[in-house]
C-alpha positions as CSV (number, residue, x, y, z in Angstrom):
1,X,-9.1,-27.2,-4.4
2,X,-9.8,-27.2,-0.6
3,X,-11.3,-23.9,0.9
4,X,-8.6,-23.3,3.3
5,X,-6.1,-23.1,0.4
6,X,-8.2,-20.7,-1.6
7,X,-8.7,-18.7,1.0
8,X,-5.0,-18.4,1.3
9,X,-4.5,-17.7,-1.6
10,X,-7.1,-14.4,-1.6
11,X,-5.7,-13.3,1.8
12,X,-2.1,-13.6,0.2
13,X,-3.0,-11.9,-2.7
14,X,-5.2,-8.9,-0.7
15,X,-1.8,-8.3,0.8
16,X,0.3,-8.3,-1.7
17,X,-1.8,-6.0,-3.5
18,X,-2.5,-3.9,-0.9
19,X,1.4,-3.4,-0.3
20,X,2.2,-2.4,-3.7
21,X,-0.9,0.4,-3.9
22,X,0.8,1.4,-0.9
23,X,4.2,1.3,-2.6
24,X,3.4,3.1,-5.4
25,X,1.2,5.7,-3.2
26,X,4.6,6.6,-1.5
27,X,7.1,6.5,-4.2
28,X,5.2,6.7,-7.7
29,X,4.2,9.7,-9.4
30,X,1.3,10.4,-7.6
31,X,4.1,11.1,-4.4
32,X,4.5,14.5,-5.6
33,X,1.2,15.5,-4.2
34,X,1.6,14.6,-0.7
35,X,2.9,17.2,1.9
36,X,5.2,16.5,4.5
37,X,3.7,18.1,8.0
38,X,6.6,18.3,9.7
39,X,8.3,20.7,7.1
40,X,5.0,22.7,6.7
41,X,4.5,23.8,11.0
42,X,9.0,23.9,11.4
43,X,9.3,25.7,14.5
């Protein structure tokens, strides 16, 4: 295979990756932890 398209490849997959941690951060089961700021200082 030629560099370039291996390299592709990694950077598309990085992403990819990246976005479904993300994903899963936000709307999985570990979601329940976060706090929202803007509820906890209401004015």
């Amino acid at each position: 295979m030629e560099p370039a398209i291996v390299l592709i490849i990694s950077v598309a997959v990085a992403v990819i990756g990246i976005t479904g941690w993300g994903i899963y951060i936000s709307f999985g089961p570990p979601s329940r932890e976060l706090s929202d700021p803007f509820e906890d200082h209401e004015d």
